[in-house]
Backbone as XML, in Angstrom:
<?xml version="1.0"?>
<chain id="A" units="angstrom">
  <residue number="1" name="UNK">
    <atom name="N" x="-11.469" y="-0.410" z="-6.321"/>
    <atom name="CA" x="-12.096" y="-1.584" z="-6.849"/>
    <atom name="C" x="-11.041" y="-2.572" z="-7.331"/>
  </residue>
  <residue number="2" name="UNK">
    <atom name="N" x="-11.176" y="-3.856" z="-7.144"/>
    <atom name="CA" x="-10.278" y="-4.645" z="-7.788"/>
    <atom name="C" x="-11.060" y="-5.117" z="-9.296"/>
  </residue>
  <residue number="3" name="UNK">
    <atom name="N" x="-10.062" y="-5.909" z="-9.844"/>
    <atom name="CA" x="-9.921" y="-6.225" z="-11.283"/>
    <atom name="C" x="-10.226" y="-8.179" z="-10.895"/>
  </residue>
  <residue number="4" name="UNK">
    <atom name="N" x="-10.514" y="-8.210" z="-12.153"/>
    <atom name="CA" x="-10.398" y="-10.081" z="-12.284"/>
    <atom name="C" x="-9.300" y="-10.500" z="-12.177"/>
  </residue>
  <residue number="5" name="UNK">
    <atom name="N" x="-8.057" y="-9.843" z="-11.829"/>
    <atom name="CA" x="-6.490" y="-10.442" z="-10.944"/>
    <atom name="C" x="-6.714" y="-10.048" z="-9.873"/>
  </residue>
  <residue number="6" name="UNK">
    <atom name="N" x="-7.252" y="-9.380" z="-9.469"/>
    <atom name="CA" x="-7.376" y="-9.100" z="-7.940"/>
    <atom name="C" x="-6.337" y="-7.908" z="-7.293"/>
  </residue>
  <residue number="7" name="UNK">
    <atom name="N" x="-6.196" y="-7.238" z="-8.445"/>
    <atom name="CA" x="-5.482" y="-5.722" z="-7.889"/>
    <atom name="C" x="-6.451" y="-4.678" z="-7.848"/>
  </residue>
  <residue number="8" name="UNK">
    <atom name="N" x="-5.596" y="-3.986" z="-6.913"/>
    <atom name="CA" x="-6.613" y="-2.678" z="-6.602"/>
    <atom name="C" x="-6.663" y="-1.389" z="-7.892"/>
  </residue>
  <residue number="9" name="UNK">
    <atom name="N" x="-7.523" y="-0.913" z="-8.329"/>
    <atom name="CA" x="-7.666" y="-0.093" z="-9.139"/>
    <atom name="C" x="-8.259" y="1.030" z="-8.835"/>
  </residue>
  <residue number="10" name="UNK">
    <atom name="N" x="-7.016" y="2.130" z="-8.966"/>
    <atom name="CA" x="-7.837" y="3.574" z="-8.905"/>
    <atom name="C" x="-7.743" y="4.144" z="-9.831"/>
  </residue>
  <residue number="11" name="UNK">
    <atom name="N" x="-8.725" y="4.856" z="-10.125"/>
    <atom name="CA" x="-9.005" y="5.813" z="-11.208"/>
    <atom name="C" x="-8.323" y="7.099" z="-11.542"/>
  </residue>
  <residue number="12" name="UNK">
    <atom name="N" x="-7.804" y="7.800" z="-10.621"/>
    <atom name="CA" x="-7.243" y="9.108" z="-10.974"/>
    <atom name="C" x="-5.852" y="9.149" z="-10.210"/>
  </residue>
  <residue number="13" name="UNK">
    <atom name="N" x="-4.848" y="10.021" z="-10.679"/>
    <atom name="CA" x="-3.881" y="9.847" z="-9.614"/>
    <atom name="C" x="-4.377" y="10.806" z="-7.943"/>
  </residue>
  <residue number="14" name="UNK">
    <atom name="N" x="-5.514" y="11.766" z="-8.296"/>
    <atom name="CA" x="-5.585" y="12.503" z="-7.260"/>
    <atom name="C" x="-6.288" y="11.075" z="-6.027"/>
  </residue>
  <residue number="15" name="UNK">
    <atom name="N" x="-6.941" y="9.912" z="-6.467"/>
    <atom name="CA" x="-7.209" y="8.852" z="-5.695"/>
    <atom name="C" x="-5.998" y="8.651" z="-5.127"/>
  </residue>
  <residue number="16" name="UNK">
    <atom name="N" x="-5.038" y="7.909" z="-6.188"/>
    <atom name="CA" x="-4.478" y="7.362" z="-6.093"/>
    <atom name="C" x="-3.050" y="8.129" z="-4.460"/>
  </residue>
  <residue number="17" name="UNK">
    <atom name="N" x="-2.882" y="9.079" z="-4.819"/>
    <atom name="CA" x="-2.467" y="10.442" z="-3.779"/>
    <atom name="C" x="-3.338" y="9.936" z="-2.537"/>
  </residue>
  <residue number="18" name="UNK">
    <atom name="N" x="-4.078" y="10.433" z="-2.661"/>
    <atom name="CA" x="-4.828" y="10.163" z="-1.265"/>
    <atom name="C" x="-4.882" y="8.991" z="-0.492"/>
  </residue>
  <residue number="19" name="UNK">
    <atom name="N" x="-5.162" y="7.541" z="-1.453"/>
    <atom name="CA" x="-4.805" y="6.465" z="-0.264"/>
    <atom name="C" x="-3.681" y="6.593" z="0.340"/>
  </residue>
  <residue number="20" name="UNK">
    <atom name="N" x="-2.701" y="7.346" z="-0.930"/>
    <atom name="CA" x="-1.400" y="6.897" z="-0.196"/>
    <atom name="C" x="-0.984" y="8.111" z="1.339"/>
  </residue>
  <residue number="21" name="UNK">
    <atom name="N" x="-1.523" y="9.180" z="0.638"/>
    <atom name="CA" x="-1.765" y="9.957" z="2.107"/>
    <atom name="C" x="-2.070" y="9.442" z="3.506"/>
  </residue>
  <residue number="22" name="UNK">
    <atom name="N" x="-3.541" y="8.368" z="3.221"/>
    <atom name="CA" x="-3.981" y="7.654" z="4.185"/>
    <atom name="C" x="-3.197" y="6.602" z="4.729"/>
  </residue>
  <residue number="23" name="UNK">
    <atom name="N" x="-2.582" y="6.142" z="4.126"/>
    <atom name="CA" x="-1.208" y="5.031" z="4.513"/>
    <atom name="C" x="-2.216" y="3.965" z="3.965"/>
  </residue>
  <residue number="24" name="UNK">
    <atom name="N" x="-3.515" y="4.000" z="3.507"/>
    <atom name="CA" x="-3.933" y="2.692" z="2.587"/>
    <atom name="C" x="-3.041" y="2.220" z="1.798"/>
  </residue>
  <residue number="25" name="UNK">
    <atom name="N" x="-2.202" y="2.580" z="0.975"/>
    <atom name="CA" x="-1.428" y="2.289" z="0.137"/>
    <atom name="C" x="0.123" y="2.775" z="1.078"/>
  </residue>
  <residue number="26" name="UNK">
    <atom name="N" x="0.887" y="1.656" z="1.047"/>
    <atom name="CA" x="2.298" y="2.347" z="1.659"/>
    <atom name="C" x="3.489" y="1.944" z="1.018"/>
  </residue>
  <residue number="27" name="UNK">
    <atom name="N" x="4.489" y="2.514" z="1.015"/>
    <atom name="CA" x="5.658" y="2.931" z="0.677"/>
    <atom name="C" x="5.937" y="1.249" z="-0.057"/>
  </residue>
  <residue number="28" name="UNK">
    <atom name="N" x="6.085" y="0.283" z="0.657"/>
    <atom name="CA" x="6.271" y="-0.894" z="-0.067"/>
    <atom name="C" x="5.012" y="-1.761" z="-1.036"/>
  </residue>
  <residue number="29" name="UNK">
    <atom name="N" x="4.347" y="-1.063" z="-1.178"/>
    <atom name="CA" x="2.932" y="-1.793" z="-2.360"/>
    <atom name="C" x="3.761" y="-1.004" z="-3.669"/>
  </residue>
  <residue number="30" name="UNK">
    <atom name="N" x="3.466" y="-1.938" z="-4.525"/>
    <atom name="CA" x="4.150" y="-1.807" z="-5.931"/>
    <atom name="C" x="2.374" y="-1.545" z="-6.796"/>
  </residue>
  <residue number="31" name="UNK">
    <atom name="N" x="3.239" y="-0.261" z="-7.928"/>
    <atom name="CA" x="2.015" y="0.311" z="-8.756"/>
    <atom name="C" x="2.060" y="0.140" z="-9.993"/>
  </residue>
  <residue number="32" name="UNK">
    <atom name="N" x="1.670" y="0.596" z="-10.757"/>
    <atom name="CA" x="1.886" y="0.778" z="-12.047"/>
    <atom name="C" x="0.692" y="1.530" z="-12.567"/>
  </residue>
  <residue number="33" name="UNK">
    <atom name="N" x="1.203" y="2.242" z="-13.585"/>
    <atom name="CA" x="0.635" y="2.802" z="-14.223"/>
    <atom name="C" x="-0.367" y="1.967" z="-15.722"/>
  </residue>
  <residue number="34" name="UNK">
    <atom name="N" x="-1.597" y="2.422" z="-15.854"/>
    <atom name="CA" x="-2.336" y="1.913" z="-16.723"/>
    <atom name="C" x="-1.553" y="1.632" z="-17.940"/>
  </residue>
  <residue number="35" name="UNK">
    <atom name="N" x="-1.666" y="0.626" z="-18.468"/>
    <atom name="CA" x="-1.269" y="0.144" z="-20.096"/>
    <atom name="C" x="0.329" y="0.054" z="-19.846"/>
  </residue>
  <residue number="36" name="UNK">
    <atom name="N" x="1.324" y="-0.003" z="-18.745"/>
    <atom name="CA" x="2.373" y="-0.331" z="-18.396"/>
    <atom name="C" x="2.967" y="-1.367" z="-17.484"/>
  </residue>
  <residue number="37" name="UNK">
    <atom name="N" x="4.035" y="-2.275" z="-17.990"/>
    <atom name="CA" x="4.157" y="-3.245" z="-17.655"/>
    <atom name="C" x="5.021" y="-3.355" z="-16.480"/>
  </residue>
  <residue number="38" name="UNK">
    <atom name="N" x="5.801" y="-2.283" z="-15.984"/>
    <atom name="CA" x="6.329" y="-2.015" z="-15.324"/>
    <atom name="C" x="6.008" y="-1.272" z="-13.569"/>
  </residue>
  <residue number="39" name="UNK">
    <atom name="N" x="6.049" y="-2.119" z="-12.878"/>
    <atom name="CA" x="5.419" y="-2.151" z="-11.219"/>
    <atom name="C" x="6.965" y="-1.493" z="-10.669"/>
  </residue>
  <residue number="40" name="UNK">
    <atom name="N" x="6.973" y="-0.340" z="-9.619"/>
    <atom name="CA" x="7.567" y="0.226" z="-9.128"/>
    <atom name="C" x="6.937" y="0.263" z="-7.531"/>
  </residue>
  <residue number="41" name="UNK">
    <atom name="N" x="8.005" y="0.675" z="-6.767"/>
    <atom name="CA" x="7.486" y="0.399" z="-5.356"/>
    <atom name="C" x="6.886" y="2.412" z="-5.801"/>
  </residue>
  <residue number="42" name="UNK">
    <atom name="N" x="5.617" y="2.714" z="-4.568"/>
    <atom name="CA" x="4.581" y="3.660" z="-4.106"/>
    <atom name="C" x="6.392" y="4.863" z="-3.901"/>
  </residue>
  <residue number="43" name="UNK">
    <atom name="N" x="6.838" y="4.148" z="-2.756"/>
    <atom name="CA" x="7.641" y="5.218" z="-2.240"/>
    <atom name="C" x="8.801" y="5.315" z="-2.822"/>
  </residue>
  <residue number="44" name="UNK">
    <atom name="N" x="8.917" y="4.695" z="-3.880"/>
    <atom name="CA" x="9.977" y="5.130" z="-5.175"/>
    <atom name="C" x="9.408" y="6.231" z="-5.985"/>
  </residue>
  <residue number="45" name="UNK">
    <atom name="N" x="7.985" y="6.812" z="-5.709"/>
    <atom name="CA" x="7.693" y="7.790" z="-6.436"/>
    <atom name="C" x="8.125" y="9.110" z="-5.972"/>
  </residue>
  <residue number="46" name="UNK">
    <atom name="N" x="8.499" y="9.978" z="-6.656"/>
    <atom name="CA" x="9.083" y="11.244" z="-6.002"/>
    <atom name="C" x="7.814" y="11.980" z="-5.795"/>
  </residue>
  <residue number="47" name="UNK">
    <atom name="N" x="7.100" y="11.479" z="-6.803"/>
    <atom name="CA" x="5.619" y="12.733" z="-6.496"/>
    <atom name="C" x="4.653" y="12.288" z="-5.507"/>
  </residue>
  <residue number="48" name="UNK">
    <atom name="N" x="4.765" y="11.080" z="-5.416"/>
    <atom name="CA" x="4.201" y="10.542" z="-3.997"/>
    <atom name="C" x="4.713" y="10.599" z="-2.583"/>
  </residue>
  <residue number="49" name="UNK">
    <atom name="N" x="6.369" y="10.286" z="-2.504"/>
    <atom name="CA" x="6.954" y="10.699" z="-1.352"/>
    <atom name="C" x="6.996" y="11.683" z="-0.714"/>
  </residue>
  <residue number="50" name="UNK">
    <atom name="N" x="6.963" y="13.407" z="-1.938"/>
    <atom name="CA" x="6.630" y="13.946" z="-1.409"/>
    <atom name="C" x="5.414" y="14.410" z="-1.087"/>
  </residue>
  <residue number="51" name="UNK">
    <atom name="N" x="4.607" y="14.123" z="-1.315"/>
    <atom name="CA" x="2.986" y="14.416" z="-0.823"/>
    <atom name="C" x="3.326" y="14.274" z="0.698"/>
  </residue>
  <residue number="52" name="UNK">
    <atom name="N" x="3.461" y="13.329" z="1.293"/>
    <atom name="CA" x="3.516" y="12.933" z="2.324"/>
    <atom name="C" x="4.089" y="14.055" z="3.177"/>
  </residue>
  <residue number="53" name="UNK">
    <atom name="N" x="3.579" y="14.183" z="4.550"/>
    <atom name="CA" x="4.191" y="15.359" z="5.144"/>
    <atom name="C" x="5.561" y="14.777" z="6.214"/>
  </residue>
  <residue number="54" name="UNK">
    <atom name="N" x="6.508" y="15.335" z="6.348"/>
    <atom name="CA" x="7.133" y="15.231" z="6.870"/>
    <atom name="C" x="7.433" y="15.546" z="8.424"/>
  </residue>
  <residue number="55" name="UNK">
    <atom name="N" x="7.059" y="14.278" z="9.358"/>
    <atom name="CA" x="7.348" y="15.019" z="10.734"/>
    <atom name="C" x="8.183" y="15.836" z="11.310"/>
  </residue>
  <residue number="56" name="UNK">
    <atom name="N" x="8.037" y="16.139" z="12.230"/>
    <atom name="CA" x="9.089" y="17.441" z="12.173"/>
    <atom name="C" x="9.896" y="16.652" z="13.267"/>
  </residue>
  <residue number="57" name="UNK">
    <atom name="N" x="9.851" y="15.895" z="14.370"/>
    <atom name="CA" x="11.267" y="15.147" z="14.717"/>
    <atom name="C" x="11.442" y="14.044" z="13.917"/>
  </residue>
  <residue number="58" name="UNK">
    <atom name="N" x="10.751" y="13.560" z="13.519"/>
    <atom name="CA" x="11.453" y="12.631" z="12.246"/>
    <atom name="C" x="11.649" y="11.705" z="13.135"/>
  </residue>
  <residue number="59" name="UNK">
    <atom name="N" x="10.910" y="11.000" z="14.114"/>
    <atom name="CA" x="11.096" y="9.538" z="14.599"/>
    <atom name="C" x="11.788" y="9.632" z="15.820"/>
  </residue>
  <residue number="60" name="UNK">
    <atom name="N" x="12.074" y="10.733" z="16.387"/>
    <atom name="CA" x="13.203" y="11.027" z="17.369"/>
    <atom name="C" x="12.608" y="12.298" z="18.843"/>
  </residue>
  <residue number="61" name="UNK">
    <atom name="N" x="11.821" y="11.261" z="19.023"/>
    <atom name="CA" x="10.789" y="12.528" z="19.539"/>
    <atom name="C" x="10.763" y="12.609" z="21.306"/>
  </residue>
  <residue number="62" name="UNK">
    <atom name="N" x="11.162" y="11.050" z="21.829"/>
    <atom name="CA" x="12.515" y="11.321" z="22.698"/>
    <atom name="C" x="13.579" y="11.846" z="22.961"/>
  </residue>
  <residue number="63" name="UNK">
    <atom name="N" x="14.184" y="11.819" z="22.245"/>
    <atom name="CA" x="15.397" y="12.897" z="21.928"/>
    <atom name="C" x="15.258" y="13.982" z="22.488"/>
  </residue>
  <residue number="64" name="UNK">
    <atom name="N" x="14.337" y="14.491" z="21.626"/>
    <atom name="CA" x="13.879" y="16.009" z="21.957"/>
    <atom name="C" x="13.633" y="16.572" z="23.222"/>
  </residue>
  <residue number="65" name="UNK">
    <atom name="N" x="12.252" y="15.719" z="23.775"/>
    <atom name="CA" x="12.042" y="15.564" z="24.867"/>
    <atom name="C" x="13.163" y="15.595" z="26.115"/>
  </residue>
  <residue number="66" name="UNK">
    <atom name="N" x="13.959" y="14.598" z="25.607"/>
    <atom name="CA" x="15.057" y="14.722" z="27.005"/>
    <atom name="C" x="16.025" y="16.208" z="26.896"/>
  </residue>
  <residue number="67" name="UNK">
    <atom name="N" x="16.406" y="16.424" z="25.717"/>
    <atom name="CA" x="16.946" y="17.715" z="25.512"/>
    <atom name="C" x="16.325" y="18.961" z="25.844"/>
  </residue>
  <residue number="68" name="UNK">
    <atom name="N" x="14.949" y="19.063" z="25.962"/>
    <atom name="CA" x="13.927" y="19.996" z="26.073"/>
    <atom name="C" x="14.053" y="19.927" z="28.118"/>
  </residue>
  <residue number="69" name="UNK">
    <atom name="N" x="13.329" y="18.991" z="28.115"/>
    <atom name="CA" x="13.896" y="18.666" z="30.026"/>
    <atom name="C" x="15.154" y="19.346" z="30.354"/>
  </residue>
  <residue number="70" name="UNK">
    <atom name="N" x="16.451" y="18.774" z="30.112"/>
    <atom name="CA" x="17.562" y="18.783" z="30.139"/>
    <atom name="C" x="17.821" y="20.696" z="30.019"/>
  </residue>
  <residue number="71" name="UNK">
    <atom name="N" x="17.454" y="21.616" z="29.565"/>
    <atom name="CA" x="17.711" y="22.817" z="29.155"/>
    <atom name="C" x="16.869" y="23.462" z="30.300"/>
  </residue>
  <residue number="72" name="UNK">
    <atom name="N" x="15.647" y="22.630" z="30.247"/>
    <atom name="CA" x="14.238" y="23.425" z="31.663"/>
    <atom name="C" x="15.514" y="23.261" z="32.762"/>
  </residue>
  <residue number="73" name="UNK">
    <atom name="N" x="15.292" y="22.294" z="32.874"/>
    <atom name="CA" x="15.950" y="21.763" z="34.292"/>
    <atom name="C" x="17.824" y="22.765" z="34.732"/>
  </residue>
  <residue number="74" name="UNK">
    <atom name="N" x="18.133" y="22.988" z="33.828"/>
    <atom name="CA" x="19.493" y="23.879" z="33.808"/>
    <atom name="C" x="19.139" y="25.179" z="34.270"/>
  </residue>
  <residue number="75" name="UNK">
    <atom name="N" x="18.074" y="25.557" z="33.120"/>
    <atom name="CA" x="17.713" y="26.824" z="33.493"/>
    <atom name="C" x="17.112" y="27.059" z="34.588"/>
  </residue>
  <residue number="76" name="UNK">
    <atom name="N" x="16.313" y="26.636" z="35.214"/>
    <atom name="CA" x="15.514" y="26.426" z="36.530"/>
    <atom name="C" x="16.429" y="26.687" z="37.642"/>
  </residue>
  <residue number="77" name="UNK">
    <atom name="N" x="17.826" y="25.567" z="37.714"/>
    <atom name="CA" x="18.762" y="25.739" z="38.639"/>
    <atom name="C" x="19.261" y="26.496" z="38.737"/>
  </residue>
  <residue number="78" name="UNK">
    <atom name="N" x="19.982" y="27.162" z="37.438"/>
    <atom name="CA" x="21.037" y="28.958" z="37.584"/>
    <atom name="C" x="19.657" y="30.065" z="38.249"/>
  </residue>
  <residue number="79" name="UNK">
    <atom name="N" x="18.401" y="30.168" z="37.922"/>
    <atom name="CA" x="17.685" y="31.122" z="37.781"/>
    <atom name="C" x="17.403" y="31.046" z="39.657"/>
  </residue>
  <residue number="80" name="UNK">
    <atom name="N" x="17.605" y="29.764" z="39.922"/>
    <atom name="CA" x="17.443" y="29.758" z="41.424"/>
    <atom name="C" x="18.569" y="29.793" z="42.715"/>
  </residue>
  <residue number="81" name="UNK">
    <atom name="N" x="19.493" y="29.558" z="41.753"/>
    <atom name="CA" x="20.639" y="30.221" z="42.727"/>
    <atom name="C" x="21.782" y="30.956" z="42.536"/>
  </residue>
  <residue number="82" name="UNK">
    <atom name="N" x="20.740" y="32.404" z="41.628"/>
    <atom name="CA" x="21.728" y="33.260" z="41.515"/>
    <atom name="C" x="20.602" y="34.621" z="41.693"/>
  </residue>
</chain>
């Protein structure tokens, strides 16, 4: 829900967790905590960053792929002419 400034307001941090799970809320939206004057970026939170799951190539998923090929394709050749 927003407020008469027009920020978003959640009620619990377990909400608050979850948008950010959802990527509703992301890493660069600035928060703050109730009755504090002080706005911090989402993914400056340690307890929020880690919620988040971590992919397992981490952005690099080509990489893999060609390395994964690259090992078939080796193995394939010795296994066929020996």
């Amino acid at each position: 829900m927003r407020n008469q400034h027009g920020e978003l307001e959640v009620g619990t941090y377990a909400e608050l967790r979850t948008l950010y799970l959802r990527q509703f809320i992301s890493d660069d939206d600035e928060i703050r905590r109730e009755g504090s004057d002080r706005w911090v970026k989402a993914g400056a939170m340690p307890d929020l960053r880690s919620a988040k799951p971590r992919p397992y190539f981490h952005g690099n998923e080509f990489g893999w792929l060609v390395v994964a090929i690259t090992v078939f394709t080796l193995l394939l050749f010795f296994v066929m002419n020996h």
